[in-house]
C-alpha positions, 0 to 999 in steps of 0.5 A: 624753866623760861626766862624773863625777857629783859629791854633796857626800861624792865632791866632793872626790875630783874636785877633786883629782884636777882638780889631778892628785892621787889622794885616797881618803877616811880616817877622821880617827878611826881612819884607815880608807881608804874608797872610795866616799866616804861620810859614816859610817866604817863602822869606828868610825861617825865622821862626821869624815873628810880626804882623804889623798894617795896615791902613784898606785901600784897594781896591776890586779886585773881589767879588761873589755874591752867588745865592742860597746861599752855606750855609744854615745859611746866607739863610735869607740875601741872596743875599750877597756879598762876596769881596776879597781885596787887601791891600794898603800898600801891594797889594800882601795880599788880604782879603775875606769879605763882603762889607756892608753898615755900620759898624755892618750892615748885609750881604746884606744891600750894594746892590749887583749891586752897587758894583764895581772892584777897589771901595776904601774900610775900614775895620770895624769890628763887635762885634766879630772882623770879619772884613767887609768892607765899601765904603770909599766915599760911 
């Protein structure tokens, strides 16, 4: 399994999300949701930020499904997918996961052919705090 990579402005995303949170990066000016974190608002240009709580909900808005697989460590879950999700409440932040059966359930355990742009999906979180997704009616 890889680990994220963490710098001082994703930090803390990571460190939520090991309590089982999603935050996404707001401006503490003008309020603008940003993704990937970073310290400039490229709004207002403001280098005050919080880390707002969101609800986990969202949709997907693409996904891949790699054939061979690019890594040789996820070899053995192949094929699995990989989604990216835009969030409800800002549909302008979109995440890169995987969307999996159950919450801790391994990469491929949500069928490949079953997956589908638009689908509602929630963010759960495994023992590390890497967030995946599951159908939210499955």
């Amino acid at each position: 399994m890889l680990t994220p990579v963490t710098d001082p402005d994703g930090a803390p995303f990571w460190e939520y999300a090991a309590r089982g949170e999603l935050r996404v990066q707001t401006c503490a000016d003008c309020g603008e949701p940003r993704f990937p974190p970073r310290p400039c608002c490229p709004h207002c240009r403001s280098f005050a930020s919080e880390w707002r709580r969101t609800s986990g909900r969202g949709r997907i808005w693409s996904y891949v499904v790699p054939h061979p697989p690019l890594l040789p460590e996820y070899a053995a879950q192949a094929p699995y997918n990989v989604i990216v999700v835009e969030l409800a409440e800002t549909p302008r932040i979109r995440l890169v996961g995987n969307l999996v059966s159950a919450p801790g359930a391994a990469l491929d355990s949500f069928p490949p052919d079953r997956i589908r742009i638009g689908a509602r999906v929630q963010v759960v979180f495994d023992g590390d705090g890497l967030p995946s997704w599951v159908l939210e009616r499955p």
